[in-house]
NUFI-868399 format. One record per residue: x negated, y, z negated of N, C-alpha, C in turn; residue in one letter; residue number from 1. Coordinates in Angstrom, 1 decimal, padded with zeros to 4 digits, always signed. Each point is the difference from the previous one (the first is absolute). Layout:
<recs>
REC, nx, ny, nz, cax, cay, caz, cx, cy, cz, resn, resi
REC, X, Y, Z, X, Y, Z, X, Y, Z, A, NUM
...
</recs>
This chain:
<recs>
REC, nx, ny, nz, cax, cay, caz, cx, cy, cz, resn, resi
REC, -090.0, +092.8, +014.1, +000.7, -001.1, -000.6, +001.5, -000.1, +000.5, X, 1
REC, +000.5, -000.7, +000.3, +001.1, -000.8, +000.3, +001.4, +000.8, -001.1, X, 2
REC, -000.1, -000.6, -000.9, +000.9, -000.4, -001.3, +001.6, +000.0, +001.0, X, 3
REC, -000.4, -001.8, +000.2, +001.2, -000.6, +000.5, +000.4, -001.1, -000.9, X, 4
REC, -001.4, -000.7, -000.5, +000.3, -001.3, -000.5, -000.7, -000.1, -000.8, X, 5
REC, +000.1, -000.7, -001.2, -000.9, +000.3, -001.4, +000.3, -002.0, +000.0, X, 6
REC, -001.3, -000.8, +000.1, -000.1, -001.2, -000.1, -000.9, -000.4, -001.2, X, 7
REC, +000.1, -001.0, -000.4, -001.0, -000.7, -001.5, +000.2, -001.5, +000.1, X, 8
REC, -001.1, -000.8, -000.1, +000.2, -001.3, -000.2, -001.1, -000.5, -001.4, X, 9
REC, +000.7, -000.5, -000.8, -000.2, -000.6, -001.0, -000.2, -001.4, -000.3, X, 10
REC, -000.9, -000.7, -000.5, +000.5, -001.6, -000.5, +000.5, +000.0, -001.6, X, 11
REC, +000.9, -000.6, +000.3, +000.5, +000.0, -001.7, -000.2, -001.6, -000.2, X, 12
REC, -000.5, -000.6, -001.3, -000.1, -001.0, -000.4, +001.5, -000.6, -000.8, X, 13
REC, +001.0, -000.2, +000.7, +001.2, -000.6, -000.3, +000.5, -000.6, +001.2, X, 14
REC, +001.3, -000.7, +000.0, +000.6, -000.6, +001.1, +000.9, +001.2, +000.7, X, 15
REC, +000.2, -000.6, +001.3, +001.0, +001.6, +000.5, +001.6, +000.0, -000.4, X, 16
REC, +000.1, -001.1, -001.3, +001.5, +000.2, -000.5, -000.5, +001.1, -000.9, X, 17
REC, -001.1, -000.2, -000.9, -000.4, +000.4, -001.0, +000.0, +001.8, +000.5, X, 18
REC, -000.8, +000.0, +001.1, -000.6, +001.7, +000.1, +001.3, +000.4, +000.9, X, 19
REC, +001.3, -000.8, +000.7, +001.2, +000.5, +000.1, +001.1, +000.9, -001.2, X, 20
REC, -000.3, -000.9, -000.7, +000.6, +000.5, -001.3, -000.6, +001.1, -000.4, X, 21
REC, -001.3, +000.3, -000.2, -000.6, +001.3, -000.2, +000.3, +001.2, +000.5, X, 22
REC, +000.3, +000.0, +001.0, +000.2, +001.0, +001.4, +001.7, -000.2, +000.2, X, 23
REC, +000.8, -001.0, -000.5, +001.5, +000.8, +000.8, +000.4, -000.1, -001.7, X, 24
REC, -000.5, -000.3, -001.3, +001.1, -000.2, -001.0, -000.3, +001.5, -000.4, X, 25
REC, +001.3, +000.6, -000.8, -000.5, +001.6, -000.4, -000.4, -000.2, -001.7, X, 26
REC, -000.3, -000.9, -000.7, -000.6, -000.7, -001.2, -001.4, -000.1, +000.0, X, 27
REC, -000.2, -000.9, +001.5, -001.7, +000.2, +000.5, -001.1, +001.7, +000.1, X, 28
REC, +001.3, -000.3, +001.0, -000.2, +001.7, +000.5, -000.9, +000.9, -000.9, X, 29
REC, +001.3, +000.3, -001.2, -000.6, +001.3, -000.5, -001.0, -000.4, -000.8, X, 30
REC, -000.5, -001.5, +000.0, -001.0, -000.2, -000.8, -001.4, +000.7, +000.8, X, 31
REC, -000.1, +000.3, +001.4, -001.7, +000.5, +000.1, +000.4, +000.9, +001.4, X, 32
REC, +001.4, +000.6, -000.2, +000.1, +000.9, +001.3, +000.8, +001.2, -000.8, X, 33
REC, +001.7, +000.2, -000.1, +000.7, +000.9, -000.5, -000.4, -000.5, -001.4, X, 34
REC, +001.1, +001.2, -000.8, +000.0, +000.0, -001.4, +001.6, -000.7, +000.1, X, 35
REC, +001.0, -000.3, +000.7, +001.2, -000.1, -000.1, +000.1, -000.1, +001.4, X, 36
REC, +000.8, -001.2, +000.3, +000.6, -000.5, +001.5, +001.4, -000.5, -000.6, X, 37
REC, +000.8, +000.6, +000.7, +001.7, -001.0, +000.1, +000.6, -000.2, +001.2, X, 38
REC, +000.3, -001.5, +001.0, +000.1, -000.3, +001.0, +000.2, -001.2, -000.6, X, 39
REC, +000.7, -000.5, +001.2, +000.2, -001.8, +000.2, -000.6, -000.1, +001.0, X, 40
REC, -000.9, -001.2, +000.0, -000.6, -000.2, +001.1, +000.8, -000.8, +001.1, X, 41
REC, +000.5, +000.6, +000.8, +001.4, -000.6, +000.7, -000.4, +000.8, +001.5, X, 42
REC, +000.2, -000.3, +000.9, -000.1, +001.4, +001.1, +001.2, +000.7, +000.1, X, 43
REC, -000.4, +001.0, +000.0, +001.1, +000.9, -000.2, +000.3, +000.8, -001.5, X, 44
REC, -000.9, -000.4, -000.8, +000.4, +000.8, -001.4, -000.5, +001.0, +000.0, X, 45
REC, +000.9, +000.8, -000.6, -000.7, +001.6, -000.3, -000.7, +000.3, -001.1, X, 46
REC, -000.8, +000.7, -000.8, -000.4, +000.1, -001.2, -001.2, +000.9, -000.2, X, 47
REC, -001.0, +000.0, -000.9, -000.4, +000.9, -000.4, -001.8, -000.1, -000.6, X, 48
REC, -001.0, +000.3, +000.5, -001.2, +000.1, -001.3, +000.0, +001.0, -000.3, X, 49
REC, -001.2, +000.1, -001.4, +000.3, +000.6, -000.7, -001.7, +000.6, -000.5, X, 50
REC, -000.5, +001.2, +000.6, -001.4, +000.2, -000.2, +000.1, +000.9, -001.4, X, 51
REC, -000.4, -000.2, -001.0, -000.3, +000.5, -001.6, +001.6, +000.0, -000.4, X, 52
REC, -000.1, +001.2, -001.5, +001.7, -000.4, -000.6, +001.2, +000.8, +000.7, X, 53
REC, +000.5, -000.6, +000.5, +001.2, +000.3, +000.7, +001.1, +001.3, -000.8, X, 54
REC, -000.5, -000.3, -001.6, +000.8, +001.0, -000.4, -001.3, +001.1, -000.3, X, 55
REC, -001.1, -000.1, +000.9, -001.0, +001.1, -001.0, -000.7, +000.4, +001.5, X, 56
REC, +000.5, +000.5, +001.1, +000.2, +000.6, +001.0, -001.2, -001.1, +001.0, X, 57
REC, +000.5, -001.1, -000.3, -000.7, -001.0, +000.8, +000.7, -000.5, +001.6, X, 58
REC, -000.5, -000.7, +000.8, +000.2, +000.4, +001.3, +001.0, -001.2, +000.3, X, 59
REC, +001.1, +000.3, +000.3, +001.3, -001.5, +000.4, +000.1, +000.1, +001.4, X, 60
REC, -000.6, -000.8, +000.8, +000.0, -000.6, +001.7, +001.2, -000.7, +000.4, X, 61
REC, +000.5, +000.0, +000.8, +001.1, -000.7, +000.9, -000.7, -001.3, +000.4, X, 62
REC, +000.5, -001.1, -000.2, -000.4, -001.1, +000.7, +000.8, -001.4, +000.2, X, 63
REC, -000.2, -000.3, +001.6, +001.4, -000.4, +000.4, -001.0, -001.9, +000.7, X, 64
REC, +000.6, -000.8, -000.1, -000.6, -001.4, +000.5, +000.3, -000.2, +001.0, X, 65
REC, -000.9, -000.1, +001.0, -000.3, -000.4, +001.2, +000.2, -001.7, +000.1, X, 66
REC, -000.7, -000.7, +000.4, -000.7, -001.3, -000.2, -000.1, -001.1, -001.1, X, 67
REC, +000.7, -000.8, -000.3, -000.5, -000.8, -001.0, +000.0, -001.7, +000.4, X, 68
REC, -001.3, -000.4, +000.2, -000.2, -001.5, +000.6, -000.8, -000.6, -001.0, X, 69
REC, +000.6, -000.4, -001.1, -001.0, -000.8, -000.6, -000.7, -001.3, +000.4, X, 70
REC, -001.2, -000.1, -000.3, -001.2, +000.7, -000.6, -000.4, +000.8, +000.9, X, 71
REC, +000.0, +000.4, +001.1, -000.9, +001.1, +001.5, +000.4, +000.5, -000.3, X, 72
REC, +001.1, +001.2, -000.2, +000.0, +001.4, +000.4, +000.9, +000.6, -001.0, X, 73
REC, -000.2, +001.0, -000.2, +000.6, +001.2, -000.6, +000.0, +001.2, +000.6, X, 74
REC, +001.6, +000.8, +000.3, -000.7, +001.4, +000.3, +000.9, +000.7, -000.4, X, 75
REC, -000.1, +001.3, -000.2, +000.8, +001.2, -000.3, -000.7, +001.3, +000.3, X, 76
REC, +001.3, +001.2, +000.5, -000.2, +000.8, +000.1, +000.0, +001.0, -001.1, X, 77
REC, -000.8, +001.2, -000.2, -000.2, +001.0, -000.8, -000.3, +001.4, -000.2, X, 78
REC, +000.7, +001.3, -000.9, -000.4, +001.1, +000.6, +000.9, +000.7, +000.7, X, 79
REC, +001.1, -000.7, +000.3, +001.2, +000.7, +000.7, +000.9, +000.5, -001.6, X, 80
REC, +000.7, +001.5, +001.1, +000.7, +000.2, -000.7, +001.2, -000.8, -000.9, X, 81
REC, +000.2, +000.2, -001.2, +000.8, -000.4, -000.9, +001.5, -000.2, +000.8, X, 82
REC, +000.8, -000.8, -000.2, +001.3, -000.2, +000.6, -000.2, +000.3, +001.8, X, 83
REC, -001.0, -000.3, +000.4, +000.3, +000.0, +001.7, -000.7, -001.9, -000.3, X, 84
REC, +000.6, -000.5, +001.0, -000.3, -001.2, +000.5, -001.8, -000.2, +000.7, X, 85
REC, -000.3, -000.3, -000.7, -001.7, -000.3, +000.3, -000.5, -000.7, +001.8, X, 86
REC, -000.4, +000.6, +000.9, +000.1, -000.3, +001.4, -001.6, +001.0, +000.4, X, 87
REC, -000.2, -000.3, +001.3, -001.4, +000.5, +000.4, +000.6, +001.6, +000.6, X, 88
REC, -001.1, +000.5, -000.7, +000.1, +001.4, -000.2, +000.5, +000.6, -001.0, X, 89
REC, +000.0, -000.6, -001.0, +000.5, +000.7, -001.5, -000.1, -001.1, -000.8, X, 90
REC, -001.2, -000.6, +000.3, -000.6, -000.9, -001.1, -001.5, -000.5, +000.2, X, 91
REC, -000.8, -000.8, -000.5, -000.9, -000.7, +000.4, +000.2, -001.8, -000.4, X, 92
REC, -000.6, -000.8, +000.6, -000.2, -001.4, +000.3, -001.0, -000.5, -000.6, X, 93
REC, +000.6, -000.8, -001.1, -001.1, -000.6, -000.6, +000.1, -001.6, +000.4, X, 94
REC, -000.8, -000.9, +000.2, -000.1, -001.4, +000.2, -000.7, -000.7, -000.7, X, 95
REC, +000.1, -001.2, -000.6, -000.9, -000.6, -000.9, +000.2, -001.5, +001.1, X, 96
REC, -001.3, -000.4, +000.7, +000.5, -001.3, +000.4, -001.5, -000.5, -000.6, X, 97
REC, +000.5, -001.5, -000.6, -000.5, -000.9, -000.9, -000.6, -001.6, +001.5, X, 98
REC, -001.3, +000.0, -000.5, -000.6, -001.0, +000.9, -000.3, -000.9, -001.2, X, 99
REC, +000.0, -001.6, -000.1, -000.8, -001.0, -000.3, -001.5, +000.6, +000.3, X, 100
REC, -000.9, -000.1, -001.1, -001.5, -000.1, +000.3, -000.9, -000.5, -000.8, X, 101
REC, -000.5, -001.5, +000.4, -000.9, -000.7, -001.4, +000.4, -000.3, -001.0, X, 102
REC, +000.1, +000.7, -000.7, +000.3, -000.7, -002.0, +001.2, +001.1, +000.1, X, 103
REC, +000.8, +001.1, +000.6, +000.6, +001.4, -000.4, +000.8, +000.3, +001.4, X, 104
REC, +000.0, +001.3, +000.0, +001.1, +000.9, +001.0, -001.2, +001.0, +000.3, X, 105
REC, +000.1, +000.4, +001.4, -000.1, +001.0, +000.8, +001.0, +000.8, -000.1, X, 106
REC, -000.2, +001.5, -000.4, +000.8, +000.7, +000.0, +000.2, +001.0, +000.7, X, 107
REC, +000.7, +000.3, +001.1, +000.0, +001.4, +001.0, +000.9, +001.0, -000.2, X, 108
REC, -000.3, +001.3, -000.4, +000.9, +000.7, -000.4, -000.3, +001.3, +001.3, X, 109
REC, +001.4, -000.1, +000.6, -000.5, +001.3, +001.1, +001.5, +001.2, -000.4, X, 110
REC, -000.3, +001.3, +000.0, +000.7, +000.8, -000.1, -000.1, +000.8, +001.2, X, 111
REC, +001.7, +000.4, +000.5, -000.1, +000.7, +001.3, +000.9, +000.9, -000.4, X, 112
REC, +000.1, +001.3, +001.1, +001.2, +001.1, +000.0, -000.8, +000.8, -000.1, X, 113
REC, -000.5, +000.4, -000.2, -001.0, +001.2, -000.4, +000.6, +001.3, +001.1, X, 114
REC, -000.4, -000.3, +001.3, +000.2, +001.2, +001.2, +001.7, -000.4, +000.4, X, 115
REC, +000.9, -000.7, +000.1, +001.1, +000.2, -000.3, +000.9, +000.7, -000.9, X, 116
REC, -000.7, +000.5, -001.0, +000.7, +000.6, -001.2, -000.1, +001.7, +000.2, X, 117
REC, -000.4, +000.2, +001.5, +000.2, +001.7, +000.2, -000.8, +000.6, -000.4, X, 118
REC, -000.6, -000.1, -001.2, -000.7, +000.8, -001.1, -001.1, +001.2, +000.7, X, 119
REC, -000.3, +001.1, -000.2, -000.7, +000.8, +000.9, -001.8, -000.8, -000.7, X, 120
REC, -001.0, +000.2, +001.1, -000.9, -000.5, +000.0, -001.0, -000.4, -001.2, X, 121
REC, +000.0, +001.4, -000.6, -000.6, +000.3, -001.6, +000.5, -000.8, -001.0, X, 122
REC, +001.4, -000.4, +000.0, +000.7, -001.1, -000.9, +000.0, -001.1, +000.4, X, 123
REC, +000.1, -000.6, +001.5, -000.4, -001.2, +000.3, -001.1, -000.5, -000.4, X, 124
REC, -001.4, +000.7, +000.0, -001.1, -000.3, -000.3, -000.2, -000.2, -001.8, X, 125
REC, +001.1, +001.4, -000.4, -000.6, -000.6, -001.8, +001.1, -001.4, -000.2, X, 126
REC, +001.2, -000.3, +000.3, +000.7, -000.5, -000.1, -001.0, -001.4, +000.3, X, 127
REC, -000.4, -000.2, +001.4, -000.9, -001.3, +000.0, -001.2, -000.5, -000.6, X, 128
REC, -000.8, +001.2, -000.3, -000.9, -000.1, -001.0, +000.1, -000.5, -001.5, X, 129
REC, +001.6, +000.5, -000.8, +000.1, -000.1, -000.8, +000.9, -001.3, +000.1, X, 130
REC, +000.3, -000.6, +000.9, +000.2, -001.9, -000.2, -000.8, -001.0, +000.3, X, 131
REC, -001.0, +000.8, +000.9, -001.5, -000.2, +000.8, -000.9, -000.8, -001.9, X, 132
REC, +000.1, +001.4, -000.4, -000.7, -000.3, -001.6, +000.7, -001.1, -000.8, X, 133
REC, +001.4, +000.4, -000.3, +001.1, -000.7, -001.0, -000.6, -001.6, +000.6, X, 134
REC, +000.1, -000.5, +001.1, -000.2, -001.5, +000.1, -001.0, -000.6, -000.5, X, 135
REC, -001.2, +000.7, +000.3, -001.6, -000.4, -000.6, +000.1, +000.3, -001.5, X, 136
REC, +001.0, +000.7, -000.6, +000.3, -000.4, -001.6, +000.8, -001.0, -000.7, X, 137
REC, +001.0, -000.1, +000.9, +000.9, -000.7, -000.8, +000.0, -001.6, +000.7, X, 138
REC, -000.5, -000.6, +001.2, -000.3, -001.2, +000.6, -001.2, -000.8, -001.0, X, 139
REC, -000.8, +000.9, -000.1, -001.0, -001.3, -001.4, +000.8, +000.1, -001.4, X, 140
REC, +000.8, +000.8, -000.4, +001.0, -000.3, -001.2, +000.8, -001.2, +000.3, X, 141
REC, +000.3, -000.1, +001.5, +000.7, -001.1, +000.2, -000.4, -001.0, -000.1, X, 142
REC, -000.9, -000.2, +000.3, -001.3, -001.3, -000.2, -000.1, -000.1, -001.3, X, 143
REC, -000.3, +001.1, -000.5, -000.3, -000.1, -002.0, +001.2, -000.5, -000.2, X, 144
REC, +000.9, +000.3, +000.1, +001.1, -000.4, -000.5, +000.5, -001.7, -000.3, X, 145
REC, +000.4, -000.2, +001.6, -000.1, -001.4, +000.1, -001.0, -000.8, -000.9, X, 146
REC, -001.2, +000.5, +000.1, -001.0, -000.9, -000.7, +000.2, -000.3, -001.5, X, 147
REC, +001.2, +000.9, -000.5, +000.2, +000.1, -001.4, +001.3, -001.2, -000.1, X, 148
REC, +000.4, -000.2, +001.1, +001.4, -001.0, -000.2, -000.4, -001.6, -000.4, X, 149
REC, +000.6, -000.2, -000.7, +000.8, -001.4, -000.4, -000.2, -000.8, +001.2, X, 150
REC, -000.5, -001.2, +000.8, +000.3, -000.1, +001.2, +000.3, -001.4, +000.2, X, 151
REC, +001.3, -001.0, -000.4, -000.7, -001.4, -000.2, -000.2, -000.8, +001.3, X, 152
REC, +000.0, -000.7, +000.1, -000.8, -000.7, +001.4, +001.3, -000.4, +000.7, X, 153
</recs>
C-alpha cells in the first residue's frame, strides 16, 4: 500500500452552497466530524478541533485554512505541531472540492501529506490507516447530517 493519498467521493443531496457550509463553517463541522472546531473560515486562519472533552483529556489538533472558494473548495491543513505555522511536512492536506450533480453536490474529499511528515514507517502506516478509517466514519455523518438541515429552496 501506498499511504500517500486517502480519497472519498460522496453525493450529498443539497446544493454546493449548502454542503460548502458544512465543510468550511466550525458550527457545521462539529456537528458530524470534531466535538469542537474554532477557526474562521478565511485563508489563513489558525485554530483548532476538538476530538472528545477538551477538559477530560480529549484530543485538541492544530488547524490552519488553506483554500476558501465558495461554493468549490475548502481546504486546510492538520496535525502540525501547535504554534509552528502549518506547511508540507509538518501537517497533512485536507480538500473538500464541491461539484454540481443532478438534484445535489458531488463531494471529493482527498487528504495528502502522509510520506512528507517524516514519520518512521510503522507510524506512517497506523497514522494512515487510522484517517484511512476516520473518513469512511465520519463522511456518511456528513450526509446524515445535511439531510437533517432546514433547506429552503
Amino acid at each position: 500500500m501506498e499511504f500517500g493519498t486517502i480519497e472519498r467521493e460522496v453525493f450529498v443531496e443539497a446544493s454546493p452552497e449548502v454542503v460548502f457550509e458544512v465543510v468550511s463553517s466550525p458550527d457545521h463541522l462539529k456537528e458530524w466530524w470534531p466535538d469542537d472546531a474554532r477557526y474562521e473560515a478565511t485563508p489563513g486562519s489558525r485554530g483548532e478541533i476538538v476530538f472528545g472533552d477538551r477538559d477530560a483529556g480529549g484530543t485538541v489538533v492544530a488547524f490552519s485554512v488553506v483554500d476558501v472558494v465558495p461554493p468549490r473548495t475548502f481546504s486546510f491543513r492538520w496535525t502540525h505541531p501547535d504554534g509552528e505555522v502549518a506547511a508540507e511536512g509538518n501537517s497533512l492536506l485536507v480538500t473538500f472540492d464541491l461539484t454540481p450533480s443532478g438534484g445535489g453536490t458531488l463531494l471529493k474529499m482527498t487528504e495528502t501529506g502522509f510520506r512528507e511528515m517524516g514519520w518512521e514507517v510503522a507510524v506512517l502506516e497506523q497514522q494512515y490507516q487510522d484517517h484511512f478509517t476516520g473518513w469512511d466514519f465520519y463522511l456518511p455523518r456528513l450526509t446524515a447530517y445535511v439531510a437533517t438541515l432546514k433547506v429552503r429552496p
